[in-house]
C-alpha positions, 0 to 999 in steps of 0.5 A: 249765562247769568248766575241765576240760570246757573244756580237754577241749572244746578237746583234742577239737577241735584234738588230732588234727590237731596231734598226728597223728603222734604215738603214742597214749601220747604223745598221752596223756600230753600230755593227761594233763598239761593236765588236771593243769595245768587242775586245779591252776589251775582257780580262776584259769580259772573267775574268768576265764570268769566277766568273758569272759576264757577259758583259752586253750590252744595245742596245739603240733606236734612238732619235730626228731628229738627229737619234742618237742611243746610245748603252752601254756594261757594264763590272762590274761598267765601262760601255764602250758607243758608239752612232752612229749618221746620221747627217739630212743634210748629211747621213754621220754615226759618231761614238763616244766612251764614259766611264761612271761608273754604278753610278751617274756621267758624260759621259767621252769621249775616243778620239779614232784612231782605224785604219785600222789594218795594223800596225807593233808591234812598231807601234801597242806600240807606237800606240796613246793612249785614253785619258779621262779628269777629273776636279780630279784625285786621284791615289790610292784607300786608305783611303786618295784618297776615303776621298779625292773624297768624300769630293770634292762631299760634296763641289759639293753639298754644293756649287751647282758646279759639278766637275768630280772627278775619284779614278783609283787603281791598285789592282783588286778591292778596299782593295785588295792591303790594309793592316794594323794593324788596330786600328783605331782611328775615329777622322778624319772619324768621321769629313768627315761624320758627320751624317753618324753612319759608324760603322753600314754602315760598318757592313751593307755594308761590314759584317765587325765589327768595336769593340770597344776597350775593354783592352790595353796592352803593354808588355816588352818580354824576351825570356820565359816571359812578363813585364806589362808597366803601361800606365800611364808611356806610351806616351798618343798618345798610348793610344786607348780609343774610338778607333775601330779594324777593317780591313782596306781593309773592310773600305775602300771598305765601302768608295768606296761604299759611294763615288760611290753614291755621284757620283765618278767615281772609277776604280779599276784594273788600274795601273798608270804607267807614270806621264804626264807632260806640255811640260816643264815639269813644271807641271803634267796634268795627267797619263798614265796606263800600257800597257796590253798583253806584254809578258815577252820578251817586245813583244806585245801579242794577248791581248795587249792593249794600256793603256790610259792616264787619264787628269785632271786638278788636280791630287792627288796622294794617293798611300801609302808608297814609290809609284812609281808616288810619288817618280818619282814627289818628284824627278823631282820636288825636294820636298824633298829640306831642309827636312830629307830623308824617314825612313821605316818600314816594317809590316808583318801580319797575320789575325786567325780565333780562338774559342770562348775560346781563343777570347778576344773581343777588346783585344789590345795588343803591344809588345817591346823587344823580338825577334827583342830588347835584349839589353838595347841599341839595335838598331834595331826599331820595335815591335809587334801588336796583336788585336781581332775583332769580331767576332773571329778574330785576327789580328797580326804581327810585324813592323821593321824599314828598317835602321836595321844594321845586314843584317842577320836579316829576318823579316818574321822569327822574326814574326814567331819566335815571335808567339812562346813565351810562352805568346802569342801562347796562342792566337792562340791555336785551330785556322786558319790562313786565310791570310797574307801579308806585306807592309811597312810603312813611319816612318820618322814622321814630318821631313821628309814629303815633301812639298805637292804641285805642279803645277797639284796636290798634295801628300796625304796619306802616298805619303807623309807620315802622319804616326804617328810610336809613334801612330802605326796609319796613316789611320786617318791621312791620311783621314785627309790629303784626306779631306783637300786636297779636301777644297783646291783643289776645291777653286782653280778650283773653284776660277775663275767662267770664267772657265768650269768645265771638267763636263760640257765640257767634255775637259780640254782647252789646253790654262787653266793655270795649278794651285798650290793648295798652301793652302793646305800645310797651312792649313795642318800646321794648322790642327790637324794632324800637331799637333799630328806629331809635339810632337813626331818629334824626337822620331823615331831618338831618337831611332835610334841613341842611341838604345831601352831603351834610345829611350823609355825614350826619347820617354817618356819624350817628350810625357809627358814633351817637346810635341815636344817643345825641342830647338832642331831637330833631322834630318836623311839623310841617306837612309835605305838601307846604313844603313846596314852594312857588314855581317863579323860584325855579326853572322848569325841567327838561325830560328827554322824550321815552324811546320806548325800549329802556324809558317809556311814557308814563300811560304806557307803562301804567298798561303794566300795572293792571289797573282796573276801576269800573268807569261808572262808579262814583269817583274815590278821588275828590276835591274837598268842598272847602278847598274847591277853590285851591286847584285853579287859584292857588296849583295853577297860579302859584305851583303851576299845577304840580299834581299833574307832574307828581302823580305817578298815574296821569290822574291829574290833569288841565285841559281847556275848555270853551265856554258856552255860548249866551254867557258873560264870557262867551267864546273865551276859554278857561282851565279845568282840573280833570281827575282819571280816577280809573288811572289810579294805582293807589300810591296814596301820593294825591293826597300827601303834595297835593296844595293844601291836600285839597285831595280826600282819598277814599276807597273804591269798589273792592277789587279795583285798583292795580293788580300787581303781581311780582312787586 
């Protein structure tokens, strides 16, 4: 059914014996604006009539000499409102249209201008957008944006203030766009919820079990054996007593669970496309969300609705590593200034089902050498993870670092070629692999975070870079950040009591000065995370420029001697993908075929990801016009066309053409560079190694992407 004949199913029902007493234009109108409500979301009806999830709509009874009658249609935990209103001195019918979430939270106005229809396509995509306004906005539903809403809640609580605080995320539902490793370490969660025992919570809520580390391994590959590291010869920050596995995804919908009773307001399947300026561009009120219904040609199609613009008078961006907002504000802003470019590393991972004979609860187990090391000084930074959760569950893959030099080497295969040593199929013998992504992962360390504020909001997360790469963790780094950046953003929108909060007036007053959280960056110094990031500072570059085993021994001397204390820095200026260096200066690689039982082929395993973009929409992937000639003169000639080696999806490829017949060349044949958009998992990898990053990376339609599930 279409969602009209739906709502009107529901109206025929219901609408007489609500709205008896009201007039017939009254009643006609209110119909009118569900209609128009079901029309501009109908695509968001109909996806969830199609898993049993329907539209819900409530019609509402009129109340006080006002006669305002309020109606609701709910889609999932949004709820699109509308009351209509006959004012006592005129007759006159008003209508408004309201956002509010399923849960404990606050009306949210939409300013809408339907028109009357009669409008050409410019018209219809340059048609002004709605707009809702927030006290905080937090873009990305990780664990830094969820801890971030959560603790500005506590605050409300604790100081008797109520802030409208939103979490808008792209991926389709919390955790869907979420992957890593994950031992986890609680310190930081543990911090924001103090009395809360997330370990049970998690298994309640999410079914997922939070194990214990049980035996930690780190073991040095060849090719046909392994070599025990002693741990007391590893960095102490290697070490994971008290730590958890679990999945990430799982957590972090636990997170959203806990944020949504507090009274957040959290809308997954919204991706933020634009960042929204003041007029001089001096500070960010907000963003804007992309666009929905334009086809592949930048042509507005029957579905097409125009994305709304989120205003807030913080905004938080807690998008992971290399966001799109991220680093257009680190650019516009300069925050990189003084501080040493961003490093990469790029984590691709599978999660098996196994039998209870070959399941090792708690099992943690890292790996160096073999395949991506074999050579003393070999520069190429990386290794292998591999951990066992309850209830059978293994969680492996391997990380790279993005400034690899041989543009030869493909990631996906070295972790599939990994899987094949003698000492570590055994832990798959007899299972399934259910899933599998990538993602990738800021490896720059202290040196490189950016400074943190600007007028309007902050960096949080890996948007900044928290990861700790000796630590092989960031999620406890990263809630860390989302709790301190929430004490320091609510004492300054609570600094001056003269000022309303969004909450209350429902609007940001226009004439509000648009305030820096500086504190933050001060108090993030002063944290323990600051502490943790300071003794390994050196260590990523120690590797890169002196190769494996020196940077092993580098790594070692500062975690038990210098703790970040040498008189000396190492700073890294060069960007990832002018790291790579001409294919004539290397041989090509060899992959054994997959044998689709332990290895597979890379489409093959792409299925396990549950990625979904609409084919007919315009491409997120795209060649930079001034870098348009990059990809057939210098990838192809030069590099021999790494993108289709790097790119964890098969986004990337060169297929040859004939050209057509009347022309100079008539007969002959050229090379073409294919992009699968629609293959895309959202690693961000592209963007990173690309020759010259000729790749712009921007969002799709929200609710496109992977869809993973216990990454």
């Amino acid at each position: 059914l279409k969602p009209i004949n739906i709502i009107n199913t529901v109206i025929n029902n219901t609408f007489e014996s609500e709205c008896s007493t009201h007039s017939a234009d009254h009643k006609m109108i209110s119909r009118m604006a569900i209609a128009n409500i079901a029309s501009r979301h109908s695509k968001r009806i109909l996806q969830r009539c199609a898993i049993n999830k329907p539209t819900r709509i409530v019609i509402g009874r009129r109340s006080g000499s006002t006669r305002t009658c309020t109606h609701r249609i709910l889609i999932g935990r949004a709820a699109r409102s509308f009351s209509t209103t006959i004012l006592p001195t005129s007759n006159q019918i008003q209508t408004q249209t309201q956002i509010r979430s399923n849960r404990k939270s606050s009306i949210r106005y939409f300013a809408t201008d339907d028109g009357d229809g009669d409008t050409d396509e410019d018209d219809v995509m340059n048609a002004e957008r709605e707009s809702m306004p927030f006290d905080v906005l937090i873009v990305g539903g990780g664990p830094s944006g969820l801890a971030a809403s959560i603790r500005l809640k506590q605050l409300c609580e604790e100081k008797d203030i109520d802030l409208s605080v939103c979490v808008m995320e792209k991926g389709s539902e919390i955790g869907a766009h979420i992957l890593s490793g994950n031992v986890f370490d609680p310190k930081a969660l543990e911090e924001l919820l103090p009395t809360t025992d997330w370990k049970e919570e998690l298994a309640e809520i999410q079914s997922s079990v939070a194990t214990p580390v049980q035996k930690d391994d780190f073991l040095l590959l060849t090719e046909t054996s392994s070599y025990e590291i002693p741990s007391v010869l590893l960095p102490s920050q290697l070490h994971n007593d008290g730590n958890y596995v679990i999945s990430l995804g799982q957590l972090c919908r636990y997170l959203a669970t806990k944020a949504e009773e507090m009274g957040v307001e959290v809308y997954p399947g919204f991706a933020a496309s634009e960042v929204l300026f003041n007029d001089d561009q001096t500070a960010v009120r907000g963003i804007a969300t992309r666009d929905m219904g334009i086809d592949k040609d930048g042509k507005p199609k029957d579905t097409f609705e125009r994305g709304v613009e989120l205003h807030a008078r913080q905004t938080l961006f807690a998008e992971g590593a290399r966001g799109s907002c991220s680093e257009e504000l680190i650019e516009h802003f300069k925050l990189r200034e003084g501080k040493s470019a961003q490093t990469y590393g790029l984590g691709v991972k599978e999660v098996w089902e196994v039998p209870e004979e070959n399941f090792k609860s708690g099992l943690v187990q890292h790996t160096l050498g073999y395949p991506l090391q074999s050579k003393w000084n070999d520069e190429t930074f990386g290794g292998t993870f591999l951990y066992h959760q309850e209830p059978n569950l293994v969680h492996a893959g391997i990380v790279i670092g993005l400034d690899y030099a041989n543009p030869h080497i493909n990631p996906y295969k070295e972790f599939q070629k990994w899987k094949t040593h003698p000492d570590i199929k055994k832990h798959f013998e007899g299972g399934t692999c259910i899933s599998y992504g990538a993602r990738v992962l800021n490896e720059g360390g202290l040196h490189s975070i950016p400074k943190l504020t600007f007028k309007g909001g902050a960096l949080i997360g890996c948007s900044a870079g928290f990861l700790n790469s000796v630590k092989i963790k960031g999620s406890h780094t990263a809630i860390k950040s989302g709790a301190v950046a929430a004490e320091s953003v609510f004492d300054a929108l609570t600094a001056d009591a003269e000022v309303e909060p969004v909450s209350q007036t429902f609007e940001i007053d226009p004439a509000q000065n648009i305030l820096e959280a500086t504190c933050f960056e001060e108090r993030m110094e002063k944290s323990w995370v600051h502490e943790e990031l300071y003794e390994v500072r050196n260590t990523h570059e120690a590797f890169a420029r002196w190769g494996f085993l020196p940077g092993l021994a580098y790594a070692g001397l500062a975690a038990h001697v210098t703790k970040g204390r040498e008189p000396w820095t190492f700073s890294h200026q060069t960007r990832d993908a002018d790291k790579t260096k001409e294919a004539r200066n290397f041989e090509p690689i060899s992959y054994p075929p997959a044998d689709g039982v332990l290895t597979f082929d890379l489409l093959t395993n792409l299925q396990r990801s549950g990625t979904y973009h609409d084919d007919n929409q315009e491409a997120h992937l795209r060649v930079k016009q001034d870098l348009s000639d990059i990809p057939l003169n210098v990838s192809m000639q030069m590099y021999e066309a790494p993108e289709q080696r790097f790119c964890p999806a098969g986004v990337y490829e060169y297929v040859t053409e004939e050209k057509e017949e009347g022309g100079e060349d008539s007969g002959s044949c050229a090379q073409k560079l294919v992009i699968n958009a629609q293959n895309c998992v959202h690693c961000k990898c592209c963007s990173i190694k690309m020759p010259g990053e000729y790749i712009n990376w921007t969002v799709p339609e929200g609710g496109g992407g992977p869809n993973y599930q216990v990454m």
